[in-house]
C-alpha positions in Angstrom: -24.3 23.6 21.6 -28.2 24.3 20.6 -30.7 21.8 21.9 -31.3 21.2 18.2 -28.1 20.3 16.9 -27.4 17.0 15.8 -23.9 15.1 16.2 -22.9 13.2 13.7 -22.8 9.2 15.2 -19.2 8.1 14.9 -20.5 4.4 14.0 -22.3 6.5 10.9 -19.6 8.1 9.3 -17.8 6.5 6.4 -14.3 7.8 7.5 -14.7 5.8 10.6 -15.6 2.4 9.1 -12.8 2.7 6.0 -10.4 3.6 9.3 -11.8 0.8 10.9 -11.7 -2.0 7.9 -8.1 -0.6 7.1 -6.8 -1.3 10.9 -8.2 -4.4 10.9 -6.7 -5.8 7.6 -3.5 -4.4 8.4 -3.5 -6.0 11.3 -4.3 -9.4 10.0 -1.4 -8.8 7.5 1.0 -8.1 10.5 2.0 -11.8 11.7 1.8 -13.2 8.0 4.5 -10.6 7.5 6.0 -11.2 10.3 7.0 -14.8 8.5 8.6 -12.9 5.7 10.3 -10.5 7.3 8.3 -7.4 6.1 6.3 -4.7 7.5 3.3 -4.3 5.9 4.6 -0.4 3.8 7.7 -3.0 3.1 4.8 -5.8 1.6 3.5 -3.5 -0.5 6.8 -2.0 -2.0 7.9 -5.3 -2.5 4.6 -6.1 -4.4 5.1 -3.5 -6.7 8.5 -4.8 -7.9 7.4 -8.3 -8.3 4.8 -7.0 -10.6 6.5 -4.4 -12.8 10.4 -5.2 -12.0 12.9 -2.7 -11.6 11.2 1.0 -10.8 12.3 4.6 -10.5 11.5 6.1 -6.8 9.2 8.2 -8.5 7.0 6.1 -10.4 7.0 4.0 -7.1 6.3 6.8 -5.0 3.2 7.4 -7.5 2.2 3.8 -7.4 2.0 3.3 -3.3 0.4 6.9 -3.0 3.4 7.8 -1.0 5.9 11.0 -1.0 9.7 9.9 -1.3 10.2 11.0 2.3 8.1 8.3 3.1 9.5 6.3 0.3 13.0 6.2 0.8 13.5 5.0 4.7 11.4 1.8 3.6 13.6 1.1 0.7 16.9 1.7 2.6 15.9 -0.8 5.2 14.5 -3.6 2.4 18.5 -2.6 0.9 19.6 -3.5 4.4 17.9 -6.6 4.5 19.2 -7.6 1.3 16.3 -7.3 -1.0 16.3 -4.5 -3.2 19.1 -2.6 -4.5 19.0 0.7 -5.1 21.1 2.7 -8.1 21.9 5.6 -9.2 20.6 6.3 -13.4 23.9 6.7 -14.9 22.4 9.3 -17.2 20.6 11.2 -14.9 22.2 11.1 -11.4 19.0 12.5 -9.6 17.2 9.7 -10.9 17.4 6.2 -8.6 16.1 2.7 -9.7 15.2 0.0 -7.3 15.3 -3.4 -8.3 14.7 -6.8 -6.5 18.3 -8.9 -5.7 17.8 -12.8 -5.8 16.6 -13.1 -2.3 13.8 -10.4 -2.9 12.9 -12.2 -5.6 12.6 -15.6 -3.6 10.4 -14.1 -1.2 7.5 -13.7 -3.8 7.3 -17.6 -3.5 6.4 -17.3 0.3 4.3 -14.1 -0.3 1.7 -16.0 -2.8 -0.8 -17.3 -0.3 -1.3 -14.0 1.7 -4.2 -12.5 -0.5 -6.3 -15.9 -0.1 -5.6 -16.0 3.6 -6.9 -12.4 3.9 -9.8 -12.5 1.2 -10.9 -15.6 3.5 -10.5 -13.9 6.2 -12.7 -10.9 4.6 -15.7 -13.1 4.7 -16.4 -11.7 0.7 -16.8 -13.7 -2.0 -15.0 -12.9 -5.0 -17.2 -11.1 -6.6 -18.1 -8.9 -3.7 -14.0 -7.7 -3.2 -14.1 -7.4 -7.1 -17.0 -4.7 -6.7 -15.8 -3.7 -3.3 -12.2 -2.4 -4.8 -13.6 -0.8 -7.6 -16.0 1.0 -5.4 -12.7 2.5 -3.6 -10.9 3.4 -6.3 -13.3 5.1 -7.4 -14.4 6.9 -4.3 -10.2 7.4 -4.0 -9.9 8.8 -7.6 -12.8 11.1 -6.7 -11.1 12.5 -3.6 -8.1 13.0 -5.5 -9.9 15.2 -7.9 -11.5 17.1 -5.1 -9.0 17.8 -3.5 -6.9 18.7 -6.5 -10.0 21.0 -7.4 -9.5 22.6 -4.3 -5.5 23.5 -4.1 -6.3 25.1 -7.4 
């Protein structure tokens, strides 16, 4: 390496602290799921459904940023544990709708108090997680377009 060169500080690179942030609020997620039952992949499918109701794969898939490969061995095992069904479109068999059973539906009651026990746990005011999850959106969105720019 030339005597000049300088290497990027891992502590200075933005990668590193959004890995970082995103570890650490999964991880304080982990034993409040734990109490529900859920993983936190699981959490999120589940919070999709209790906002919109039933949902395709697809438009699920699209919603969580996730592929169906990824998609569809988290909605077997919320099937398994008896909170989401999953069905066949009788018009178009390719086509599979997940909805919440009862019990899935039940669980949003014990899931309510998790985003004030993490935004607590943030340190952030209200504002500040406002302006801080607009500021990744945005910096997502932007990536996405990149990247989009760049496959062609």
């Amino acid at each position: 390496m030339a005597a000049d060169a300088v290497v990027p500080r891992l502590d200075e690179q933005l990668c590193f602290a959004l890995h970082a942030a995103s570890r650490a609020v999964t991880g304080l997620y982990r034993p409040l799921l734990d109490d529900l039952g859920l993983t936190y992949p699981q959490y999120l499918v589940m919070l999709s459904l209790w906002e919109h109701g039933d949902r395709g794969v697809k438009e699920l898939g699209q919603a969580l940023c996730v592929d169906s490969g990824t998609l569809s061995p988290l909605l077997k095992r919320l099937e398994k544990a008896g909170l989401v069904r999953r069905e066949r479109r009788g018009d178009d068999e390719r086509s599979v709708r997940v909805t919440l059973t009862e019990e899935g539906d039940r669980l949003r009651a014990k899931a309510v108090s998790l985003p004030g026990v993490v935004g607590e746990a943030m340190g952030l005011g209200p504002a500040q997680i406002d302006e801080l999850r607009t500021t990744l959106h945005q910096l997502t969105d932007s990536v996405n377009r990149y990247r989009a720019n760049l496959d062609g």
